[in-house]
N, C-alpha and C positions, 0 to 999 in steps of 0.2 A: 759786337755786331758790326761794329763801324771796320774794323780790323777786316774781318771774315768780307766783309762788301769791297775793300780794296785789295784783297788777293785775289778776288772772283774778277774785279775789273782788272789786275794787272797778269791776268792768262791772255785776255786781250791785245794787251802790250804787245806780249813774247811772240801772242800768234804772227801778228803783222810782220815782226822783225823775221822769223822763220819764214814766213812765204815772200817775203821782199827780196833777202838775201839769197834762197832758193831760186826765187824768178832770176836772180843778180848770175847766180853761177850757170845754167839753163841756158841762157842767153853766150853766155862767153861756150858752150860747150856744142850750143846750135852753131858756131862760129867758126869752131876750130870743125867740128868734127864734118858737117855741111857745107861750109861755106857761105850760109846763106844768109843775106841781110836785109832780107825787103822788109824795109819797116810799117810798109801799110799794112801788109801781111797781119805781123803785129798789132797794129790800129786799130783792122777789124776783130781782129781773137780778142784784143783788151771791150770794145764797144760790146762785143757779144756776150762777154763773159759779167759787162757792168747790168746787162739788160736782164740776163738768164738770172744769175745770182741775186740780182736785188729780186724778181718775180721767186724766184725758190723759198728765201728769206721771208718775205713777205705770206704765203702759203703755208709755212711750217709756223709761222708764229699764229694763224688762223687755226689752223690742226692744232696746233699745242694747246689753243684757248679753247677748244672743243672738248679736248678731251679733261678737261678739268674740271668736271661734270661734280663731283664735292663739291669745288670754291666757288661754282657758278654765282648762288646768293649773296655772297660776301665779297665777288667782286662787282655785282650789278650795283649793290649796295655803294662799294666805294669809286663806280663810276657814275651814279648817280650825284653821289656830291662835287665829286672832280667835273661834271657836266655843268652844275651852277657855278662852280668856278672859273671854266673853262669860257663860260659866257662872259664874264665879265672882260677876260683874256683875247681882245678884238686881235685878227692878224693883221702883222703892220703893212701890208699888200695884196694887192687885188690878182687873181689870178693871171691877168695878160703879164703883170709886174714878177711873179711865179716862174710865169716858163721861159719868156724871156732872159731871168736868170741861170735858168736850166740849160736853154739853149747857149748860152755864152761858155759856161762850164763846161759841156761838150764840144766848142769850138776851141778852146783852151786847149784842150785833152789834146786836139785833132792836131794843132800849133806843134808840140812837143812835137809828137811823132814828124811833122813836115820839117821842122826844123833840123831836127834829127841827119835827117834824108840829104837836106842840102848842104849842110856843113863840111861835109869830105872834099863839096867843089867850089869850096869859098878858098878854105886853109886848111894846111895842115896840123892837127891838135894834136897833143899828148889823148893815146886813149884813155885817160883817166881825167882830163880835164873838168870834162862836167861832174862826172863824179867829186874832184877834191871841191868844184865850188858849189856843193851844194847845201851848204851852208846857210848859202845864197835864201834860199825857203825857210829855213829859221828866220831869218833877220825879217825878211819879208812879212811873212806872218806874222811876227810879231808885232811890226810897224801898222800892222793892217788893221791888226786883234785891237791897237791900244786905239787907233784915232777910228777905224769904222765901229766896232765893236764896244768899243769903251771900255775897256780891260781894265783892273787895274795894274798897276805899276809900282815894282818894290825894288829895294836898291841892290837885291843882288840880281833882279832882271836888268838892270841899266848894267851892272859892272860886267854879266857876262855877254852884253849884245856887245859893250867895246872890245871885251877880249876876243869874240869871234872875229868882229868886224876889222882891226888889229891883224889876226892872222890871215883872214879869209884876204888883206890885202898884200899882206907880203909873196904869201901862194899867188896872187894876179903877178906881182914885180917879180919872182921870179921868173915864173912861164915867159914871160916879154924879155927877159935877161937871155934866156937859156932855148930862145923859141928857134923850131925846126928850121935847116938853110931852106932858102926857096920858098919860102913866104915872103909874098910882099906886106909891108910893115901897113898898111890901109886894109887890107883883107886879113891880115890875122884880129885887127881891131873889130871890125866888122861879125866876124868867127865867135870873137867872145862878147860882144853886144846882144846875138843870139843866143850864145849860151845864155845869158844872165836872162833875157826874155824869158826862154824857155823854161829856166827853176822858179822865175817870179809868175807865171801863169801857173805851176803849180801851188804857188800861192794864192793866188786868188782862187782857184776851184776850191782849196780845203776852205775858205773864208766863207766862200759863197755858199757850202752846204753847211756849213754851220750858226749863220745867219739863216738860211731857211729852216732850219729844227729848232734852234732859237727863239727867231720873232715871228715866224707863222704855224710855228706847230705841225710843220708836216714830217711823215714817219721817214727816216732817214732811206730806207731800203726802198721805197717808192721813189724817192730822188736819184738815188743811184739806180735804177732801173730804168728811168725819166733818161737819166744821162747818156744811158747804153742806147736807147731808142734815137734820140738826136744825132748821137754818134754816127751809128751806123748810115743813116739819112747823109749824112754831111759829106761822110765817108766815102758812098757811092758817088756822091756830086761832083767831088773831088776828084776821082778816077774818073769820070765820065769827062771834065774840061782840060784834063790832063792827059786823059787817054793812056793813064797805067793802069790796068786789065790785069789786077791780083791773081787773077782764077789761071787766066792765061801764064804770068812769072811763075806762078804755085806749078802747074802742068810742066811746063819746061824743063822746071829746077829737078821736079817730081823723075821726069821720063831719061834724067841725064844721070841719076844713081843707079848704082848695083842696088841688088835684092836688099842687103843686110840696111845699106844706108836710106833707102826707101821706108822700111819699116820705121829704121831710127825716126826719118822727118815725120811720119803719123805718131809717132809717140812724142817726140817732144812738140810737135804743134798740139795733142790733147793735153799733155801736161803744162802747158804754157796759158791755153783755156783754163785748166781749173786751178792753177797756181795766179791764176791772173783776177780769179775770182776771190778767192782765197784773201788775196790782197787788199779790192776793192769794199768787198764787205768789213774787213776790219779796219782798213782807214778809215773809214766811216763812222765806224763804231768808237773807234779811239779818237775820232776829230770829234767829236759830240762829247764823250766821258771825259777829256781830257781836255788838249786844245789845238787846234792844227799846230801850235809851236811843238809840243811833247809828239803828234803824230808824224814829224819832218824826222824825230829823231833815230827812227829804225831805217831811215835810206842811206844814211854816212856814218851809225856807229858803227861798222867794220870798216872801215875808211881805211885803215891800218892796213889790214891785212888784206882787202886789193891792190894796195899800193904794191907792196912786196913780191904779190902772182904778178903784177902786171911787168916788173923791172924785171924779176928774174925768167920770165917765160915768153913775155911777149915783146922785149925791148922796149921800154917804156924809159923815159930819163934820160935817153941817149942825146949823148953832143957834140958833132962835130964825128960822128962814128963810132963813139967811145960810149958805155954808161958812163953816168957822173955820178958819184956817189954822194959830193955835199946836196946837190939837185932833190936827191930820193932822199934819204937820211934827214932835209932840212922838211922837207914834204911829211914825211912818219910824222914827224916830231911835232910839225905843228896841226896834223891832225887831230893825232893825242890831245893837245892842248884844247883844242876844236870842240871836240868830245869831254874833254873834264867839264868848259864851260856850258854846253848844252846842257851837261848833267844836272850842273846847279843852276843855271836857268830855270828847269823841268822841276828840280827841288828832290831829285833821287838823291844830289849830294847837298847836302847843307854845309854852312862854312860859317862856324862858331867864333869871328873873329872880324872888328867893323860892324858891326852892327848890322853886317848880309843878313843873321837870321833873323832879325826883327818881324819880315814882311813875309816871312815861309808861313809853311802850314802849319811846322813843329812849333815855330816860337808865338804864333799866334796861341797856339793849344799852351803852351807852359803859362802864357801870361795870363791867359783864361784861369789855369787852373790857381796861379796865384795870386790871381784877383780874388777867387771865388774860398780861398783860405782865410784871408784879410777880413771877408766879409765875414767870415762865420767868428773868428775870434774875437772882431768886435763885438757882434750879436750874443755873446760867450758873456762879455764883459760890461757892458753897456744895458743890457737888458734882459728882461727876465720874460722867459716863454712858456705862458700856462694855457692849458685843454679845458674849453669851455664848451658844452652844447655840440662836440664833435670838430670845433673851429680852433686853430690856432689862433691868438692875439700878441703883439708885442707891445709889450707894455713899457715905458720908458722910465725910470729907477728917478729922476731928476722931479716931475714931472707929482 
């Protein structure tokens, strides 16, 4: 049963990595093939898509409980007791304390996207920048999970946050070694100050909904619905003090393609909506079954392989005019590495050697089952177990 319950939760997994990495190629393809990069654009498709999809979500799991017209007594039943339970189960916040959190989340969200936007006129980046450090959201989460959350902490989570952190610094001294001419050396700093904001605010939003399903019990898809509503609010405010007019850039962009690339933008702006929902609802889902550390790891396990589109197609690596190839090749390499240690962080790879599996799931289960061997051989040897009145007795042979 236990088996059967973690393949049902790890279709979840795969879901997320498929619509991430789809949103991933979508995006490079809205680029080359449109040219278009307004990211508020995106902003609101992401808010709209958090808003629609948690209410859909929400709806279908009410339909579903309907129609279960058999189980109805046997689950009144088992929510009758989960009700006396659930009372004793005070939430650790009052509801101003609730949306206030909600609202932060959604400004979070809004952050990426602005930071996004400005970056082009700070410095010039490697387009793959943000992507090799995001990492950055592991580490982060982690540090978040252990001192706000109280997680706990086992030794091949410590030996794989150094090996990230290890690599994820050499990837900084490179980029500053090999950084584009024509940056000044204070604005490319600056450049990646923001980056690192902008992956550690995705930090804190996976934190912050997983403490709210956590310690207040509220249904995960109402909070991501919650976030899409903020968003969008925030969204508008945004555009209005800024006075960039989405609807206006969307018409412009819209009236300046032929027939064919017209179409194209209404198709990949609706599949960016439901790819973006797609996403939303299973980060969700897998930051609650899992833990925001395991949910960071479907945005950089193909790390690899953007690396490679991006040197051979898009000039990515380049030095002085030239690709560099220790640059890229040193980049592959310690993504890999990136990615082995995530793995075993996550605990999909286990490492039978130091004593890493002590503190997994696997070596927790073997020593259980050899504890629970011990116990029975002694009881084998030591005592004699006779059927009384329908009751087992252990009786002690000494005695």
């Amino acid at each position: 049963m236990i088996k059967c319950q973690k393949r049902r939760n790890m279709r979840y997994f795969y879901l997320l990595i498929f619509f991430h990495n789809t949103r991933e190629i979508e995006g490079i393809l809205i680029s080359k093939v449109l040219n278009f990069k307004n990211y508020f654009v995106f902003a609101f498709l992401m808010f709209f898509s958090e808003f629609f999809g948690g209410i859909a979500v929400c709806l279908y799991q009410k339909l579903h409980f309907l129609n279960k017209k058999k189980q109805i007594n046997d689950i009144i039943g088992r929510l009758s007791i989960n009700t006396k339970r659930m009372g004793k189960m005070n939430k650790s916040d009052n509801i101003y304390k609730i949306i206030i959190l909600i609202f932060f989340s959604s400004f979070f969200d809004l952050n990426e996207f602005i930071i996004l936007y400005i970056l082009p006129n700070i410095a010039i980046l490697s387009p793959t920048s943000d992507r090799r450090m995001y990492i950055i959201i592991t580490i982060t989460s982690s540090l978040l999970c252990i001192y706000a959350l109280k997680f706990k902490i086992g030794k091949h989570n410590i030996f794989s946050l150094i090996g990230m952190s290890v690599c994820s610094f050499i990837i900084l001294v490179l980029d500053f070694i090999y950084k584009p001419k024509g940056n000044n050396f204070l604005n490319f700093i600056l450049a990646y100050i923001l980056v690192f904001l902008e992956l550690i605010f995705v930090s804190f939003v996976d934190v912050t909904e997983r403490y709210l399903v956590e310690y207040n019990f509220i249904n995960k898809f109402i909070i991501l619905s919650a976030e899409g509503f903020f968003g969008i609010i925030l969204c508008v405010i945004y555009s209005i003090i800024t006075k960039n007019n989405v609807i206006k850039d969307m018409h412009k962009t819209y009236e300046e393609l032929n027939k064919l690339k017209k179409l194209l933008m209404l198709l990949f702006l609706i599949l960016y909506f439901i790819i973006s929902a797609g996403i939303n609802i299973y980060k969700i889902i897998c930051n609650v079954i899992y833990t925001p550390i395991a949910k960071s790891l479907p945005a950089f396990i193909f790390n690899p392989l953007f690396i490679v589109y991006y040197f051979i197609l898009e000039n990515d690596f380049v030095v002085e005019g030239k690709k560099n190839y220790f640059y890229f090749i040193a980049n592959v390499i310690l993504s890999l590495i990136i990615d082995f240690f995530s793995l075993v962080y996550n605990e999909f790879l286990v490492l039978n050697c130091c004593g890493l599996e002590q503190s997994t799931y696997t070596g927790i289960s073997l020593r259980a089952d050899e504890n629970s061997k011990i116990v029975i051989d002694e009881l084998s040897e030591n005592d004699v177990i006779s059927l009384r009145d329908d009751y087992f007795y252990l009786i002690n042979e000494e005695e």
